[in-house]
Structures are given as C-alpha cells and as structure tokens.
C-alpha angles and dihedrals in degrees: 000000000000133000117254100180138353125178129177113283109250095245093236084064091042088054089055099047087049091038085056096037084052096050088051104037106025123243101293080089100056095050087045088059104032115120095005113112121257128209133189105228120200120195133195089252089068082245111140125211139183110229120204110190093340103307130110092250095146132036136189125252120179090322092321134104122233131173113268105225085256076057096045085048095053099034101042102203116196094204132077095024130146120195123215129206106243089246083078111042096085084056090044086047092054099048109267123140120253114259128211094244100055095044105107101181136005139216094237088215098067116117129191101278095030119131111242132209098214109203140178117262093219105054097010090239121159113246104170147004110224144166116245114234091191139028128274095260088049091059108079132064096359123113127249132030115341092172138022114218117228104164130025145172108275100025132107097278091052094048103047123134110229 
C-alpha cells in the first residue's frame, strides 16, 4: 500500500474528527493530538488516513476514524477495548477473528457495529483493530466470532510507507 496523495487537514474537519474521536475515547485523546499537524492521506488502495506528524495514527472506516493499531499504540485509549487471553494473541496477530472463548475482559459500551481496540491481557498491547458482531455482554463466555478482525500488526496497513 502506498500513498498517492496527502494534503493538510482544514482545521473545521480536523475539529470533528477530534470532537468524534473525543465522544468515543475521553479527552486524554484530544490533549495527545492538539497542536501537532495533521494531514488526510489517500492510498492506492482507496484507503484514507489521517496523518499526525507524519504517522498513520488514524484510518478510515466506512466514513469513520478509528485509531490504526500505530494510533491505538500512541494514543492509549482506555475505551472500546477487548482484551484477549494470550492463547490467543499468535492467532489475532496473523489475522484471524476473536473468538468468544479467548475474550478475557470487555469494554461494556460496546454495541454490535462498533470498532474495537483488541488487546493482550498480559502487557495491554494492541494487536488488532476489529469490528464487534455482538454486543459487549455477548462477548464473553458464548461460543463463535465476537469480533471480526479488519487490521492487524504485520499486514499491509501496519507496514505502509508513508
């Protein structure tokens, strides 16, 4: 995945994607990206990012921006987490979807649709970046897919060239 073209970010679009990025994550996100330039970043992948200083901190998702896992690692959000059991991290870093079964801990405000920040239960690192299928109190203890992966360390998102 390369980058194709990236401009500086108008400041009124930059404040809504701050303003959203506040309501889901708390203000500790805000103060972590103010006064630091912000760029839109279009691949040829028609993939769009939002560059801050020149890292893929921010990615979009059907027209929302979510932390890449570079992002989740910088910014540190507390919220929409899921936390894995480490028998499951080498199967999250390749790719594969979280399961039920392996999900140690859960974010309660998580809906159905909502993006996730998977993490390891051990250091707290973010692994992936998914999309839940069911809602947080679904998540635990059940059987089947809790959340579909979409972005995870090692694939073609975590190893752009900006």
């Amino acid at each position: 995945m390369r980058i194709k073209a990236r401009h500086h970010l108008r400041e009124d679009a930059a404040k809504k994607i701050l303003e959203n990025l506040k309501a889901n994550f708390g203000e500790s996100i805000e103060a972590e990206l103010a006064g630091k330039t912000l760029e839109v970043a279009e691949t040829d992948e028609d993939q769009e990012f939002i560059l801050v200083n020149g890292e893929p901190i921010l990615f979009s998702v059907n027209g929302t921006y979510f932390p890449t896992i570079r992002g989740a690692l910088k910014l540190r959000p507390k919220r929409k987490r899921v936390v894995i059991d480490m028998g499951a991290v080498k199967f999250v870093a390749k790719g594969a979807d979280i399961m039920s079964p392996g999900i140690v801990d859960v974010d309660t405000s998580i809906r159905k649709g909502d993006l996730v920040i998977v993490c390891d239960e051990v250091h707290g690192k973010p692994l992936a970046i998914g999309k839940a299928l069911v809602n947080a109190d679904a998540m635990m203890g059940n059987r089947g897919k809790a959340v579909k992966s979409i972005h995870y360390i090692g694939d073609r998102i975590w190893k752009m060239e900006v």
